[in-house]
ROVO-564845 format. One record per atom (N, C-alpha, C): x, y, z. Coordinates in steps of 0.1 Angstrom, whole numbers, plus 5000, padded with zeros to 4 digits. Layout:
<sites>
XYZ/...
</sites>
This chain:
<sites>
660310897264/661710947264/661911037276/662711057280/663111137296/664511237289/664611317300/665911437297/666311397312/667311537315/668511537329/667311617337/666211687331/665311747342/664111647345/664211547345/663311467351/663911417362/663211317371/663611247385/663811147379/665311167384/666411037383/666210887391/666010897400/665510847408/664010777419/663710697423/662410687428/662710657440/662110707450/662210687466/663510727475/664010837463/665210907467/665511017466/665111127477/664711237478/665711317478/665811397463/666311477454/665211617452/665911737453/664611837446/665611877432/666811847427/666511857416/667511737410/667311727392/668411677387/668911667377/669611787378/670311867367/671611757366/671911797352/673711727349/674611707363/674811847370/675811837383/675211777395/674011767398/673111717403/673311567402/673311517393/673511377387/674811347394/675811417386/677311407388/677811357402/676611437413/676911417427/676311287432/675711227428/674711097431/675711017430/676410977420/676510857413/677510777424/678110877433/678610767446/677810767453/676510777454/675110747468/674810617462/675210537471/675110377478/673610367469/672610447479/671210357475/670710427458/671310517451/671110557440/671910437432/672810387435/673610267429/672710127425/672210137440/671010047440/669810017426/669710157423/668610157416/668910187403/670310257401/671210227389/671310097388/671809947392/671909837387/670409767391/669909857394/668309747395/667509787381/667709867378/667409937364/668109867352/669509837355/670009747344/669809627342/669509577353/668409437354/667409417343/666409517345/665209537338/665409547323/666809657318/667409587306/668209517306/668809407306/669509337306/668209197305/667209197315/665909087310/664809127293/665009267296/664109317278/664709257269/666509257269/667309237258/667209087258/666608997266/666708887267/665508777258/664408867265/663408867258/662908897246/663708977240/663609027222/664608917218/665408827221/666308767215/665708607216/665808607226/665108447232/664008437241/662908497234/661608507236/660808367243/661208257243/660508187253/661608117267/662008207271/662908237285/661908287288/661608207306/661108257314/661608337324/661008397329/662008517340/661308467352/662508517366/662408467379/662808617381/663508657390/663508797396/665308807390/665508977389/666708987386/666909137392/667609117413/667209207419/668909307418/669209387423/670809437424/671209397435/672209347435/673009317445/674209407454/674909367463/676009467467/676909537458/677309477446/678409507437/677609447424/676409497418/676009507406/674209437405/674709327398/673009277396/673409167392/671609067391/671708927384/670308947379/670008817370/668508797367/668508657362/667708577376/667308447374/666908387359/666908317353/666008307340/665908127337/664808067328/665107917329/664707937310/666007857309/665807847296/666407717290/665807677278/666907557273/667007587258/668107587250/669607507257/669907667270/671007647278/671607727289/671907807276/672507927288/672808057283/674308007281/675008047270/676208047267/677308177267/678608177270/679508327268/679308377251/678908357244/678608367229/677308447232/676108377241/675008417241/675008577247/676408607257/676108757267/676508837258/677308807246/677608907238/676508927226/675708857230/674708937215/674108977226/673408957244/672009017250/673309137251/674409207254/674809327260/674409377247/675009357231/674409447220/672909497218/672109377222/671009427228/670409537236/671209517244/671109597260/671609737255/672409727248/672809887244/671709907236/671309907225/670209937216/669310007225/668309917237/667909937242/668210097253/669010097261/670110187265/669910347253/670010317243/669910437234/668310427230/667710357231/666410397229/665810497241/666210457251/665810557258/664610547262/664010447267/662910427269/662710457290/661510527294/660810597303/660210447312/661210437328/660410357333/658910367339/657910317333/656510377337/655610247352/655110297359/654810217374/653710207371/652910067370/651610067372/650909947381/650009937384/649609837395/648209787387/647709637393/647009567394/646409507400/645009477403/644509407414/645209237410/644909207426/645809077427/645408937413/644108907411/643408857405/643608897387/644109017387/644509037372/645909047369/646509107379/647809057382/648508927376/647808797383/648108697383/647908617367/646508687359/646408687347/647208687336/647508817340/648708907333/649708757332/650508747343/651508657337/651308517331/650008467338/649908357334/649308357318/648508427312/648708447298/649908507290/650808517297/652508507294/652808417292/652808337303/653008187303/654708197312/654908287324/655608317332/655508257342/655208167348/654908077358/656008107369/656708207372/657708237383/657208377390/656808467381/655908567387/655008507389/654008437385/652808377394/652608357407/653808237407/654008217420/654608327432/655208417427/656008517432/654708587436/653408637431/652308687434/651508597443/651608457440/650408377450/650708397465/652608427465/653008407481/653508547484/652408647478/652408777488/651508807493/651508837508/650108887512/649408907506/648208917511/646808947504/646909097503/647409187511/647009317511/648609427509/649009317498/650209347493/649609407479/650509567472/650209627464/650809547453/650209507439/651109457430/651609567418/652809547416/653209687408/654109627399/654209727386/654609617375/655309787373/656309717365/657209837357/657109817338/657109937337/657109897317/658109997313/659109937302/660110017299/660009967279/659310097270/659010007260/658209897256/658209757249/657609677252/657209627262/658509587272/658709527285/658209587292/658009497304/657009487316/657809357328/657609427339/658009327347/657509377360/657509277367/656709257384/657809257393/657509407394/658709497404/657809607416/658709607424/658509697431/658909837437/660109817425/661009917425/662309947437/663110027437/663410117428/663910127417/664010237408/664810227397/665110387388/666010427382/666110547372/665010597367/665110707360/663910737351/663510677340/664910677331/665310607319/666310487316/666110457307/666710357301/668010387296/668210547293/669310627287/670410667297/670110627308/671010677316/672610597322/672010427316/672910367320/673810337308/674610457310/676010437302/677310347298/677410307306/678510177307/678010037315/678109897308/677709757315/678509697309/678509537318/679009447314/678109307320/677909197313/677609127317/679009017317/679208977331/680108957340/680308777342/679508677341/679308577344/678308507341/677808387345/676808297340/676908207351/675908127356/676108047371/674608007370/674607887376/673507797382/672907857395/671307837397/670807907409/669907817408/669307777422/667907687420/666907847426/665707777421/665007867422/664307887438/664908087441/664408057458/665307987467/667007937462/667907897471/667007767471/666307707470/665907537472/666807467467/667207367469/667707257463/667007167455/666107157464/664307067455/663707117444/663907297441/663907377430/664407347417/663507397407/664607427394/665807467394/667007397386/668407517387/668007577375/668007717379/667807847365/669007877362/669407937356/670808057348/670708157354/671708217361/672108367366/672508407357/672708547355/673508567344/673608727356/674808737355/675508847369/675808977358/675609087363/676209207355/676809307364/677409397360/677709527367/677509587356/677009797362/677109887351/677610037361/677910117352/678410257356/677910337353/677910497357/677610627353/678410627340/679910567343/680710627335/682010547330/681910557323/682910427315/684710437322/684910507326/685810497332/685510417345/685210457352/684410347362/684110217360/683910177350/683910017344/684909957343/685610037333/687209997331/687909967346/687710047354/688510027367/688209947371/686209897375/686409777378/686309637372/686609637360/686809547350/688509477355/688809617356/690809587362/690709527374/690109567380/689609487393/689509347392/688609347383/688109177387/689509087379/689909137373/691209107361/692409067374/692309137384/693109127393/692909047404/691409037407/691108917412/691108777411/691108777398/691308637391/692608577395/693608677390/695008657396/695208597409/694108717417/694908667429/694008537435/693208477428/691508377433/692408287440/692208237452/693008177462/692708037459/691507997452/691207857452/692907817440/693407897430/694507877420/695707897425/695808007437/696908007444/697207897452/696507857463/695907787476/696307617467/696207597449/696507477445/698207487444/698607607436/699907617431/701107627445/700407637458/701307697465/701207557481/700007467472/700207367482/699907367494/698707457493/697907527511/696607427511/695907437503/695007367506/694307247493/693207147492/692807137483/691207087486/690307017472/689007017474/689206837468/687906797475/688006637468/686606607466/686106567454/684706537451/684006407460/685006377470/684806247482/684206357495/684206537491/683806587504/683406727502/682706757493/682206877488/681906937501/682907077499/682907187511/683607177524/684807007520/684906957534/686806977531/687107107529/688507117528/689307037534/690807007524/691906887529/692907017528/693907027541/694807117543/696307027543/696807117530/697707067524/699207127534/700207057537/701807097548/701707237546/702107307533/701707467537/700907537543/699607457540/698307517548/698507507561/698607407566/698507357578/700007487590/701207487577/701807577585/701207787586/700807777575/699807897578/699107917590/698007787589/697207777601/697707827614/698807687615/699507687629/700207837631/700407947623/701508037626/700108127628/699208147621/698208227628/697508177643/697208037643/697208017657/698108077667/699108057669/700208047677/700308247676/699908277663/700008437670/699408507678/697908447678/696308467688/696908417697/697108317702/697908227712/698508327723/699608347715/700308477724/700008547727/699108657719/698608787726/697608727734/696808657736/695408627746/695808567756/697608477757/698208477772/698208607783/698708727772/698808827779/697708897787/696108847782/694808897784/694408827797/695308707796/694508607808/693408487800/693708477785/692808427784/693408257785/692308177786/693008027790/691907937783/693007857772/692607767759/691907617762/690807587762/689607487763/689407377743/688907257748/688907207735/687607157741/686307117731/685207067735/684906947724/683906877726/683406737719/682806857707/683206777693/682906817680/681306757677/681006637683/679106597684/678806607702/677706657702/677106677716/675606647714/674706607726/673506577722/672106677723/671106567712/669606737709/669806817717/670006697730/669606787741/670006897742/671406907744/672307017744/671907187738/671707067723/671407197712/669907217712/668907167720/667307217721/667707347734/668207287744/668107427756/669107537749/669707527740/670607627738/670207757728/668807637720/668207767712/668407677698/669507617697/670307637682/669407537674/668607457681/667807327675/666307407668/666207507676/664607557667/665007647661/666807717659/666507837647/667707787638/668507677640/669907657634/669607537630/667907457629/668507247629/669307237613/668107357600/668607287590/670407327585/670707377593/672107367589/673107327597/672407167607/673207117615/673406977606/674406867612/674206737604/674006707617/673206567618/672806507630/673406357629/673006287640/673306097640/672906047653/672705947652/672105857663/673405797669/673105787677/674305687690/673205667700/673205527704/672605457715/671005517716/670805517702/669205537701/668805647703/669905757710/669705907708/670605997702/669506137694/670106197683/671206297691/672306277683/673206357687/673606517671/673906647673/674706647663/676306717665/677006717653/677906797653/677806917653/679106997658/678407157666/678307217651/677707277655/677907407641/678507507642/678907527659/679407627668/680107607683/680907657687/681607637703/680907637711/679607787712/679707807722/678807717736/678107647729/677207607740/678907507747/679207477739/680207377747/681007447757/681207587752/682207647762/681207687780/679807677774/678907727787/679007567793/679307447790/679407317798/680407347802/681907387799/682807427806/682707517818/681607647815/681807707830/680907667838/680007577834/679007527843/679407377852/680707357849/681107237854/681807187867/681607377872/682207377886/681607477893/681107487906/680907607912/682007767906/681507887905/682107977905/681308107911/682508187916/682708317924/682708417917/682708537922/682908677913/684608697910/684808597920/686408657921/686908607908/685808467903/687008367891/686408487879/685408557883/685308677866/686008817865/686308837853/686008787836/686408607836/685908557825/686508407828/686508397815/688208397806/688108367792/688708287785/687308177782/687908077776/688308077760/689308047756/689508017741/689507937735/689007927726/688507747712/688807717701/690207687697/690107687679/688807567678/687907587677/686807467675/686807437658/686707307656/686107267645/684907237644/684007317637/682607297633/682407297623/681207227619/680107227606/679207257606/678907297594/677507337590/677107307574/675907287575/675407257556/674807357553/675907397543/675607477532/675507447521/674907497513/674107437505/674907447492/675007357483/676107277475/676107397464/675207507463/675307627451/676207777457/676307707469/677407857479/678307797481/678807697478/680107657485/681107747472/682207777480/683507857472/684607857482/685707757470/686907797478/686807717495/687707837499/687807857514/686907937522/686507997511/685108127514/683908107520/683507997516/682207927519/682307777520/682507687534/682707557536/681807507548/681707417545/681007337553/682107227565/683407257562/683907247578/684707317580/685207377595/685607517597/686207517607/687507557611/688107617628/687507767630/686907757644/686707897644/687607927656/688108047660/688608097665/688208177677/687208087684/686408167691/686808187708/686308287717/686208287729/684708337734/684808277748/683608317756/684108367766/683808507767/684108537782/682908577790/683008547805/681908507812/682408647818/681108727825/681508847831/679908907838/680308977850/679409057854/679009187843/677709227850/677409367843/678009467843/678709477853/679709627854/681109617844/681509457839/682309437836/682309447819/681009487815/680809407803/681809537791/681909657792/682309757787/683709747788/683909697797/685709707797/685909587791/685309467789/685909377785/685809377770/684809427765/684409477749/685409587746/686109667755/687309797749/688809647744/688809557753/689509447755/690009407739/688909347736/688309257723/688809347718/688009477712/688009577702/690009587702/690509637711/692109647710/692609497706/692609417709/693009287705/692909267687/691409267687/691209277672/691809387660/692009467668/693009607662/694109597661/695109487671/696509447672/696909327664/695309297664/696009157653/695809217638/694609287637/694409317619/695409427618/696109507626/697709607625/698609487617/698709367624/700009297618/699809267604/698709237600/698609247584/698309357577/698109477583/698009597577/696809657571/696209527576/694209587574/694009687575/693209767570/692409907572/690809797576/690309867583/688609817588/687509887590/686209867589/685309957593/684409867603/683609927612/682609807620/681409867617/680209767622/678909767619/678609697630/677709797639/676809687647/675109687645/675009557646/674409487644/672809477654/671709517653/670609497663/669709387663/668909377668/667909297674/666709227662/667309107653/666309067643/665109027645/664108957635/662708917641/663008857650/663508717645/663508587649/664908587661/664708627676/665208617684/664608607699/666108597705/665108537721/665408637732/664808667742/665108747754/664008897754/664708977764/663409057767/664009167758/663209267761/663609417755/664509407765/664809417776/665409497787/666709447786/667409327780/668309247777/669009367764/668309327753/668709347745/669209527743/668409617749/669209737754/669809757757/670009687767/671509697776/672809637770/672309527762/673609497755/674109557744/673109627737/672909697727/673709837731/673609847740/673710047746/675210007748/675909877757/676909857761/677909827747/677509777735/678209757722/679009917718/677510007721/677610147714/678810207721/678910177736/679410297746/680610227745/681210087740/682410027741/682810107727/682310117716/682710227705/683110337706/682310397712/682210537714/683510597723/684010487730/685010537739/686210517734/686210417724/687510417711/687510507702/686410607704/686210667690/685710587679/685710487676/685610437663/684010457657/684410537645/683010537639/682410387633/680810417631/680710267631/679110307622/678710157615/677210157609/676410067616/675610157617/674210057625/673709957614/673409867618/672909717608/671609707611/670509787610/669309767618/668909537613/668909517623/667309357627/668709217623/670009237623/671009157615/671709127627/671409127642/671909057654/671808927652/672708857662/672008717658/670908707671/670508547668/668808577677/669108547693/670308557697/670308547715/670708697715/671108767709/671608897710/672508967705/672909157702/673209227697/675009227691/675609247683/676809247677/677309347672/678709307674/679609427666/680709327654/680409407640/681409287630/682509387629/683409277622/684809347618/684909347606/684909437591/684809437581/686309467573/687409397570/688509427566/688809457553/689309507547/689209547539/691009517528/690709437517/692109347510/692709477500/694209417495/694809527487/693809597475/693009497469/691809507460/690509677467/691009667478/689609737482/688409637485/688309547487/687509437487/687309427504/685909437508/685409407522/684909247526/685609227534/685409057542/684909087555/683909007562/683609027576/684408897583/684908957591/685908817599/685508897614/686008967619/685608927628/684708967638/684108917653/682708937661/682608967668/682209047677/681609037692/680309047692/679408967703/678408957707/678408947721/677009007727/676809007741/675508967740/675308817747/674808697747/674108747767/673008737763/672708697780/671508597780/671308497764/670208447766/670308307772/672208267768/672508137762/672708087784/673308207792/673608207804/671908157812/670908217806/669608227813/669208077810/669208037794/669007917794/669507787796/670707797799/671507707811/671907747824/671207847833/671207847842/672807857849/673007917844/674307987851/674308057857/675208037869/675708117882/676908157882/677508267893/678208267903/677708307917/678708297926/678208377936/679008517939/678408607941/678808757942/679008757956/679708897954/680408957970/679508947982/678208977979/676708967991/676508817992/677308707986/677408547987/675908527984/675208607977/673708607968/673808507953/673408447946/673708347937/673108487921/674108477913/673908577902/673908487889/673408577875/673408547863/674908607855/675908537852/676908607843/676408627833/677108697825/676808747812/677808697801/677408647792/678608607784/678908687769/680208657766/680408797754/681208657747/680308667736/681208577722/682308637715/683508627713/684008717702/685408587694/685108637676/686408547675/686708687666/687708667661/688708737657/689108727639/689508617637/689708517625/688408537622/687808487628/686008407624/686408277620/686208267610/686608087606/687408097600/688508077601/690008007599/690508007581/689207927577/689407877564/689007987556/688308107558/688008237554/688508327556/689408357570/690908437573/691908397560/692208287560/693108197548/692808297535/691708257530/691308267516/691408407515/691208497525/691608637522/692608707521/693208587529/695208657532/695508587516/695108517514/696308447499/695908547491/694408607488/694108707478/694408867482/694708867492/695308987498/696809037492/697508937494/698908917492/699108827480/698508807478/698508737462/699208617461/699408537477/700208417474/701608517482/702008627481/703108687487/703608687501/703408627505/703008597526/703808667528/704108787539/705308817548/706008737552/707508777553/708508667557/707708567574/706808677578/706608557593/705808467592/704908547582/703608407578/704608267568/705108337561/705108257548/705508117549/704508027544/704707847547/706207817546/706607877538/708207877534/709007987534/709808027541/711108187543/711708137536/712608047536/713608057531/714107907521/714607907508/714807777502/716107827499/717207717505/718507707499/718107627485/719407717476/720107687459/721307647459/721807547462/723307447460/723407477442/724207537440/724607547425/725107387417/725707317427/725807187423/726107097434/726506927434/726306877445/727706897454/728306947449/729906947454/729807037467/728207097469/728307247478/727307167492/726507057484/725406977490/725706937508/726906907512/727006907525/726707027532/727707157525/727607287532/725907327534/725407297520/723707327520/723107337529/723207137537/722607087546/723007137561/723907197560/724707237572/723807367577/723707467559/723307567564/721507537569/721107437563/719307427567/719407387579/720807277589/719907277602/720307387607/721507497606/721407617616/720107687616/719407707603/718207747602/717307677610/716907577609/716207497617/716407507629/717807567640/717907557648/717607747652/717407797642/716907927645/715407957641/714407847641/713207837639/712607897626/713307867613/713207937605/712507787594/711807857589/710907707578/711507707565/712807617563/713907587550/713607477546/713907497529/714007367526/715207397520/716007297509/717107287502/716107227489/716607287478/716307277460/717707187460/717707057464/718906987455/718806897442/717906957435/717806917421/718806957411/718906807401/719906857392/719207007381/719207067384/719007167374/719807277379/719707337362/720507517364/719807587374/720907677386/720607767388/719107847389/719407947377/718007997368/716807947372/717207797364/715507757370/715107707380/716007727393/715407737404/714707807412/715607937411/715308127411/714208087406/714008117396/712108087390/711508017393/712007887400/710507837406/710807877417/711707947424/711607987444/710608077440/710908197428/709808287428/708508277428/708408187416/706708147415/706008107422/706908027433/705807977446/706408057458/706908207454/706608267467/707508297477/708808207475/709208227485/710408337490/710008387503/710708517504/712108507501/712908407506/714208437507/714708267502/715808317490/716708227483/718208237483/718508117489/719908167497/720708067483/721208137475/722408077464/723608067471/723807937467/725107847474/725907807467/727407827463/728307777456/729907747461/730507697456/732007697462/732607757465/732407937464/732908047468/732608037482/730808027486/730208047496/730107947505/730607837501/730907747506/732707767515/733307837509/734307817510/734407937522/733908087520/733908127532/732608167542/732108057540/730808027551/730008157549/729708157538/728508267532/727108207527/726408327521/725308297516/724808387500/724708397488/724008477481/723108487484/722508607488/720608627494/719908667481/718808627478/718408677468/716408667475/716508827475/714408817481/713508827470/712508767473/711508747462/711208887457/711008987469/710609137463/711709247460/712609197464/713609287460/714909257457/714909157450/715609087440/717309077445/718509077441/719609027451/719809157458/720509097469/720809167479/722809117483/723109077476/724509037474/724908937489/726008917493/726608817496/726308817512/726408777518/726208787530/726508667542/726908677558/726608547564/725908517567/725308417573/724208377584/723508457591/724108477600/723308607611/723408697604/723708797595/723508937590/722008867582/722208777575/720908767565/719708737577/719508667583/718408687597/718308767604/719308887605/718908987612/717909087600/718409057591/717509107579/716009077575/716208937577/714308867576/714008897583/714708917597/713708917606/712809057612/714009177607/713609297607/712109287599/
</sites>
């Protein structure tokens, strides 16, 4: 049994932990950590006293709570989480002391296999040799951990177990599919509750239910992960294109389209074939393998390599709605969230060394002018130098130092991501943040000097000496179909009058008004405004309620009054009528 004067914590350096002491933790990130890695540990005991021949696979904490792999038959059922949480409480009030003990490799492996656990086994066969094995015991239970975790078992006051999902084991596909079973828990029951309301709210706003009701996008079992964009989607798309569009005229930047398959060859010198094949699709043509990109950029480096160039033609920025693919693997696909085909929103700008800081202040303001229009709040993270990458130290410094000093001169505070660069070189993400409080990474910068070296890129400089440009990836969006999915759950389906697939739907009260209607939809149309007309026989009423339900900002009620002196009844989705009005007063209104 443990008290509040024990160590709350393991590998989290505390000198004391008193009640107030505690009180102050319970928002420390990596104390959170070991709070839901702890409820893991009960949340598998309770599993085990109930349905004793479940095998266990690992059940680590994640960003926003925990899971625990498990293979059992029949599956775990929503009936089944409500007897393991009564469980899990029992346990919870037992109060049981997590105790650390280790084993040589050889008895170790014992241990579970006279269990008859065959997932820790193997979990032990593929660790180093001179890897410590360490088991935790909480009460009965025992499990092959390495920690961290609480003292007790008493401390985790509030849980929920949250969901149930398929996982093969180890992300394989070739794997067993095991049962997840997902949890969150809290210091404090108020804290639950809140984000219980949270996820209550996310459901609402889950874009795959909106994205069907509102006619943006849809999914077909003829193309798992391979989104069909439905007329409103497609006008979403285009109105966020067309707004990048604009501002990056003003930058100088100039819009390029490249081949969607290109060949190995391409993608062997570019890098992407020895660290990116298994998530490319490939095909043969004329006996040689070609694939589809998974990415712009090498295409945009055959663009600037396709002509002699000077110092004078740099910065040189090209821009790419590119469509790519990639295979992901059929247990991540979600939504618009995670797909396997994708516009990305990308540029490459080519640039000298001296140039590289100014053109990164560039990006960063751009990215800040566009996430202003939707009213994002954001945080950044850059990103360093992982194992598995290419170039020298001397590269990666300098791009790395140039990422920092392009921050630093915005002010903008920022988190270092230690070894999470990608492998040509160092990054800066854009992390946005939805009405929910909910973080999305959309968008990039990267300074790239491996992809220039390995295709041999030039200009010639002012001394008419032959040089290496430097190139800076950055998209903004990120992928298109993930911008989407965040704006519908952001706004809940509510678009601002400039996004929204639809402003405005005229309401003809009856057909007698139906010329005037049409009259009023092409002035609209001739003022670039996206109308339809509701000339369905129905009341009124229930038109108003379905303009509402699907969103749309502005419902212009039409009847023989308004007909008669070339009016409009305005009625907005969010702020309900706004009484009579003409033409142009009600557009100077939207458009404010």
């Amino acid at each position: 049994m443990c008290d509040d004067k024990q160590d709350v914590t393991e590998n989290i350096s505390r000198q004391t932990a008193s009640a107030a002491a505690i009180d102050e933790i319970h928002d420390d990130a990596e104390y959170m950590q070991h709070f839901w890695h702890t409820t893991s540990h009960i949340l598998a005991q309770a599993v085990k006293r109930l349905y004793p021949e479940t095998k266990l696979a690992i059940g680590p904490s994640i960003k926003n709570g925990f899971y625990y792999d498990m293979e059992r038959e029949p599956k775990f059922t929503e009936e089944d989480l409500r007897a393991i949480e009564k469980e899990m409480k029992k346990i919870v009030k037992e109060n049981y002391r997590l105790e650390r003990f280790e084993l040589p490799r050889a008895e170790a492996i014992k241990y579970w296999e006279d269990r008859n656990e065959p997932y820790k086994v193997e979990l032990i066969h593929d660790m180093p040799e001179d890897t410590t094995i360490s088991f935790y015991k909480q009460g009965e239970f025992v499990d092959l951990c390495r920690g961290g975790h609480l003292d007790c078992t008493g401390r985790i006051k509030a849980f929920k177990l949250t969901s149930i999902a398929g996982a093969y084991w180890r992300g394989n596909e070739k794997n067993k599919m095991l049962t997840r079973i997902y949890g969150i828990s809290f210091p404090q029951k108020a804290k639950l509750q809140e984000y219980l309301e949270q996820l209550e709210q996310a459901k609402l706003r889950d874009h795959r239910k909106i994205g069907k009701e509102m006619n943006i996008f849809m999914m077909s079992e003829m193309g798992p992960g391979f989104p069909f964009w439905l007329p409103n989607g497609v006008k979403i798309k285009e109105t966020l294109k067309q707004l990048l569009i604009d501002n990056q005229k003003r930058l100088g930047y100039q819009q390029i389209e490249t081949p969607m398959i290109l060949s190995r060859q391409l993608w062997e010198t570019s890098g992407h074939w020895a660290h990116y094949q298994d998530k490319m699709y490939t095909t043969v043509i004329d006996d040689e393998t070609f694939a589809v990109k998974p990415m712009n950029c090498p295409g945009g480096v055959l663009v600037y390599r396709s002509q002699p160039r000077s110092y004078r033609d740099l910065p040189l920025r090209l821009s790419e709605f590119g469509h790519c693919h990639r295979h992901e693997k059929s247990g991540e696909l979600h939504g618009l969230m995670r797909v396997r085909s994708f516009t990305q929103d990308d540029a490459h700008i080519f640039m000298t060394a001296d140039q590289i800081e100014n053109e990164l202040e560039q990006v960063i303001s751009l990215i800040d002018k566009i996430y202003s229009r939707f009213g994002f709040e954001y945080h950044v993270e850059l990103s360093t130098r992982p194992e598995d990458s290419m170039g020298s130290d001397e590269d990666w410094n300098l791009a790395t130092a140039a990422l920092e000093s392009a921050l630093k001169k915005r002010q903008m505070k920022y988190i270092v991501n230690p070894g999470d660069g990608a492998f040509y070189g160092p990054k800066i993400d854009f992390h946005i943040q939805d009405a929910l409080g909910r973080e999305w990474q959309c968008g990039t910068a990267q300074v790239d000097f491996q992809l220039p070296e390995r295709f041999a890129l030039e200009y010639i400089g002012s001394d008419n000496e032959k040089h290496r440009p430097i190139m800076l990836h950055r998209a903004i969006y990120g992928s298109m179909e993930r911008f989407i999915s965040v704006l519908i759950e952001h706004y809940a389906g509510k678009f601002p009058y400039w996004l929204a697939p639809e402003q405005v739907r005229i309401l003809p009260i009856s057909d007698k008004v139906a010329e005037y209607a049409a009259k009023l939809q092409d002035q609209l149309f001739d003022a670039n405004v996206r109308v339809t007309t509701d000339g369905r026989n129905e009341k009124i009423g229930y038109k108003i309620r379905q303009a509402q339900v699907e969103h749309v900002p502005y419902m212009l009620v039409v009847g023989e009054k308004e007909a008669q002196s070339g009016q409009v009844a305005v009625r907005s989705r969010d702020e309900g009528d706004l009484g009579v009005m003409d033409l142009a007063s009600f557009l100077q209104h939207a458009q404010k």
